[in-house]
Structure formats: C-alpha cells, structure tokens
C-alpha positions in Angstrom: -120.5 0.4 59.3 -122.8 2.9 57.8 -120.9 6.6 56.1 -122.7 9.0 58.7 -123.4 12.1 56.5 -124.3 15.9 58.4 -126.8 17.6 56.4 -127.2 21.8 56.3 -130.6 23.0 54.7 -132.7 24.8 55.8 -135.3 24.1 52.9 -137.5 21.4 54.2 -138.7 20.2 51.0 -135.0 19.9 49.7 -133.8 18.5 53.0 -136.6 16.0 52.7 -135.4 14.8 49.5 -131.9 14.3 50.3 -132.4 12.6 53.4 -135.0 9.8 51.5 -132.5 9.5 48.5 -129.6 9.2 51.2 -130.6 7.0 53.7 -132.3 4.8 50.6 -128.6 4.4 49.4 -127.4 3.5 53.3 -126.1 6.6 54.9 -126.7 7.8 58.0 -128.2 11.2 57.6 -128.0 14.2 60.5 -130.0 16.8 59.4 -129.2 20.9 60.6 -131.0 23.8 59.4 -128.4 26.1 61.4 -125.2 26.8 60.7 -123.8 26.9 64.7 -126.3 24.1 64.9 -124.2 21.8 62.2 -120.2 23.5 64.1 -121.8 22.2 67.6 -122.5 18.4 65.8 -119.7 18.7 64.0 -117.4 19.3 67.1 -119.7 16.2 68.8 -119.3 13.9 66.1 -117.1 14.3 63.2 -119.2 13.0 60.4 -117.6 11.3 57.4 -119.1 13.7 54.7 -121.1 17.1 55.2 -122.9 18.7 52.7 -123.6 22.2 53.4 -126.1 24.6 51.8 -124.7 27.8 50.8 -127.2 30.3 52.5 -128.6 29.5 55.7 -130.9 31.8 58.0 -127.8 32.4 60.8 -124.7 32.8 58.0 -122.8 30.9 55.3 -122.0 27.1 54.6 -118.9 28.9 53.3 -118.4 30.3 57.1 -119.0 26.7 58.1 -116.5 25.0 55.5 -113.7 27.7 57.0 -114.4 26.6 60.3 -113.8 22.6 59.5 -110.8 23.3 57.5 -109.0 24.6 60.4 -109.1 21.1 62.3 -109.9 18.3 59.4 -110.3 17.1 55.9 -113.8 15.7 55.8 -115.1 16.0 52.5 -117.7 18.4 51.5 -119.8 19.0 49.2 -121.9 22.5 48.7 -125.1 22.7 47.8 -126.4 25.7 46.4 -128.8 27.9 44.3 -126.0 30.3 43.1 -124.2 29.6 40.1 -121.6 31.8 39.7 -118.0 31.2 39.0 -117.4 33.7 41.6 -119.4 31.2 44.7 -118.0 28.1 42.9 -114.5 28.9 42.9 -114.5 30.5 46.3 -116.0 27.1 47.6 -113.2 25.5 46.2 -110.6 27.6 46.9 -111.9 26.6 50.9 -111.3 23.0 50.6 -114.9 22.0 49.2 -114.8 18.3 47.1 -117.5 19.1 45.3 -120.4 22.0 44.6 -124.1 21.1 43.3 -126.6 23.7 41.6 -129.8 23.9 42.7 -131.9 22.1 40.8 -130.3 18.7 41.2 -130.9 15.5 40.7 -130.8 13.5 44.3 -129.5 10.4 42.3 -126.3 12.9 41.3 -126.1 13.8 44.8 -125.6 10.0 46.4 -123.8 9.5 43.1 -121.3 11.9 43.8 -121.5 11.3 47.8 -120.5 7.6 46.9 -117.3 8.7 44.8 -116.0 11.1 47.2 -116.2 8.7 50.1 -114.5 6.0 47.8 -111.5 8.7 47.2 -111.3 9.4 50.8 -111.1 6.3 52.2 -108.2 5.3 54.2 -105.8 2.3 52.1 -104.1 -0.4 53.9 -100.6 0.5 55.0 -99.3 -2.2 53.2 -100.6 -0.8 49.9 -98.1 -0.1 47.1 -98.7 2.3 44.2 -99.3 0.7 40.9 -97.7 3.8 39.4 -94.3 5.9 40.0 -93.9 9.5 39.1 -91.9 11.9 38.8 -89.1 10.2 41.0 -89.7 8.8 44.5 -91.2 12.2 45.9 -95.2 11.6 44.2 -96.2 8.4 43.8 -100.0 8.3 41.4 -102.0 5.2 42.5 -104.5 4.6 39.5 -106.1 2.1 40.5 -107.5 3.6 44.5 -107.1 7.3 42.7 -104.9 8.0 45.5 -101.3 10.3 45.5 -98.4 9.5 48.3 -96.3 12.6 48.9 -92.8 10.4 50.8 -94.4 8.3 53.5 -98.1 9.8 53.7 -101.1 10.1 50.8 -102.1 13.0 50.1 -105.5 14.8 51.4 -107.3 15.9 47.9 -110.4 16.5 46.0 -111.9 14.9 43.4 -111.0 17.6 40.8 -107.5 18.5 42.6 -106.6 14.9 42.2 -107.4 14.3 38.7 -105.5 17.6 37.8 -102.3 16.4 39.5 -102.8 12.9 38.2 -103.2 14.3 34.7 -99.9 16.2 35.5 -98.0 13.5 36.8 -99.0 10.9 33.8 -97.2 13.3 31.6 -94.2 14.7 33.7 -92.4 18.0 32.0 -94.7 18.3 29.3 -96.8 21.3 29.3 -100.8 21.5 29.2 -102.6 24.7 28.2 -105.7 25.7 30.7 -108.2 24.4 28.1 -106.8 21.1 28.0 -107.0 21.0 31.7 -110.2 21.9 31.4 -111.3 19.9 29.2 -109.6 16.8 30.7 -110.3 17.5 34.2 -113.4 19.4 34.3 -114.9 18.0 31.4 -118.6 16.9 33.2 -118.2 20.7 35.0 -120.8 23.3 33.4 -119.2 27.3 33.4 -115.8 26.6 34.1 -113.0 28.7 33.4 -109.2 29.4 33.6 -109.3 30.8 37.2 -110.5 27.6 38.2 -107.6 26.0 37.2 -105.1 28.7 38.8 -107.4 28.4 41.8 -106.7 24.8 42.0 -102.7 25.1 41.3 -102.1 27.5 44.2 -103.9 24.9 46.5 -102.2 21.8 45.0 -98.9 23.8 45.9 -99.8 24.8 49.7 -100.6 20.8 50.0 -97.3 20.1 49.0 -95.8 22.8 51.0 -97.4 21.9 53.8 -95.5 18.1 53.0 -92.4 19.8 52.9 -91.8 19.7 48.8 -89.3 22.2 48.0 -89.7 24.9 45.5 -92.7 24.8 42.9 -93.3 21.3 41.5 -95.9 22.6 39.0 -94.5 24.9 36.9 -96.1 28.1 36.0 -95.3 28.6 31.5 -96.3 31.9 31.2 -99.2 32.2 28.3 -98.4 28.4 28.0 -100.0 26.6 31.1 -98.8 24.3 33.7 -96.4 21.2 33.5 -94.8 19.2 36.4 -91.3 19.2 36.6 -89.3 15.5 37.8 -88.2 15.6 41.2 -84.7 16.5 41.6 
C-alpha cells in the first residue's frame, strides 16, 4: 500500500517540487496551503507522514504540529526558510522527526521521508531485540533501530533514538555534549548544546509517560549525560 504523505505549503513552486519528487518516489501526496485546511484532513484521514511548512498565510506549522501531538505520533518533518537554533529547537522540542532549510534538495527530502517511515514502522509482535540493555527495562534493537520500554516500543525520532541508542551501547559511562553532538548530530548544520538538553528532557517525559521511575539518564553536572542500569 502506498505511504500517504499531507503536504503544508503555501509556495506553489515549492509545493510543485515536492509533490513531483514525492509521488516519483511512490507516495501519495495531499497537498494544503492552509493550516485549518491540513487539521480538517488530518482529523479526516490520518496520514502516515506530514510535512509542514513553518509559515503559512492563516498561522504556524508549529500551531499545527501542537495540535497533532495532542492525539498521535505521526512523524513530521518541518519545512522551513528560518534557520535559527531558536525555530529548530522549538520544532523539536514539539515532537517534529525532522526540520529542512529552505533551500533543499527534493532528493534529501524523499530521502529523509523514506528513513523516517522505515523507523516508524510497526514490527511484528513476534520480533525479539538483537540487543539487551541496561537490564530488562530498555531493550536497543540495532538492527530495525527500534527501543522497547517493558512490553511496548517506544515512539521516537530519528535523532531522539540515536541519542538513547548511543546511551544505552555504553550504559554508566558518561558522554560530554560535544560527543553527543558529534555522534548523533553529526550530518546536522548549527547545532548546539541546548539541542541536546532539549532532547534529554523529552527522552525522560517518554519514559515517564512508560512508567520508568526516577531519571534513567543522568544529568553530570559540567560533565554530560550517562545512562544509569536499571535497578
């Protein structure tokens, strides 16, 4: 069955692009120039991926992005002409997967689409983790780039799952924010140390929200973060 993708831009020419380079790869494209236009197809027919344009004529992909975070976990991806760390880390501090600059490459774009789907892509019950750590609480499953938190996987990014896989590969030991950078943002232009923070406090509410006790990733203070072995 063909990924159906919903589209936000209100830039023809850019919209136009996208939807050639998209529906060239096999996706079902729904195109919105609105933003109550894309909540009302949304709410109609949950889409498997949306990628939102920042700044629309009737308010914000960011208003958007709230709005599906309160009811699911399709992935998104931002598209955008601003480039500040400010935009980029409030996008993903609202659940985005992924955020692309203006000018882009459409091959990026379906490139990235095609990850992201890959990653969010429901496993076979029957699937068992290649990989164990710390205890029986996380399992890391390499090879479908997928986490289990007890019975359930969890719901991440791309960049929130490499940054608890790089974690969990090394439980206890401590990693500064440049080497998380460097590790797990390493193809990322501009980023910075609140990115990383950014990411932590959300890792945490996800395992909150799983019922993990207590903070997991450990704060060192002018150190970094490590990953402690369940209890």
């Amino acid at each position: 069955m063909r990924k159906r993708i919903l589209l936000l831009e209100d830039e023809q020419a850019i919209a136009d692009t996208l939807l050639y380079a998209l529906r060239s790869e096999g996706f079902d494209l729904r195109h919105l120039r609105l933003a109550s236009e894309a909540l009302d197809a949304f709410r109609e027919q949950p889409p498997d991926l949306a990628i939102l344009d920042v700044g629309v004529p009737d308010g914000s992909g960011f208003d958007v992005c709230r709005a599906i975070r309160k009811t699911s976990e399709t992935p998104i991806v931002f598209l955008t002409a601003r480039h500040e760390e400010i935009d980029r880390v409030l996008g993903l501090e609202l659940g985005a997967d992924d955020y692309v600059v203006k000018p882009f490459s459409p091959r990026e774009v379906c490139a990235r689409v095609r990850a992201i789907l890959r990653r969010s892509a429901p496993l076979p019950q029957a699937a068992a983790p290649t990989a164990s750590t710390p205890g029986p609480l996380l399992q890391l499953d390499e090879a479908a780039q997928r986490i289990r938190c007890g019975d359930d996987w969890l719901a991440l990014t791309r960049y929130e799952f490499q940054l608890l896989a790089t974690l969990l590969r090394r439980p206890e030991r401590i990693f500064s924010r440049v080497e998380l950078m460097d590790l797990v943002w390493g193809d990322a232009l501009d980023t910075s140390d609140r990115t990383v923070d950014a990411h932590v406090k959300l890792l945490r509410a996800k395992l909150r929200a799983r019922g993990v006790q207590g903070e997991l990733i450990q704060t060192h203070r002018n150190m970094g973060y490590s990953i402690r072995v369940a209890d």
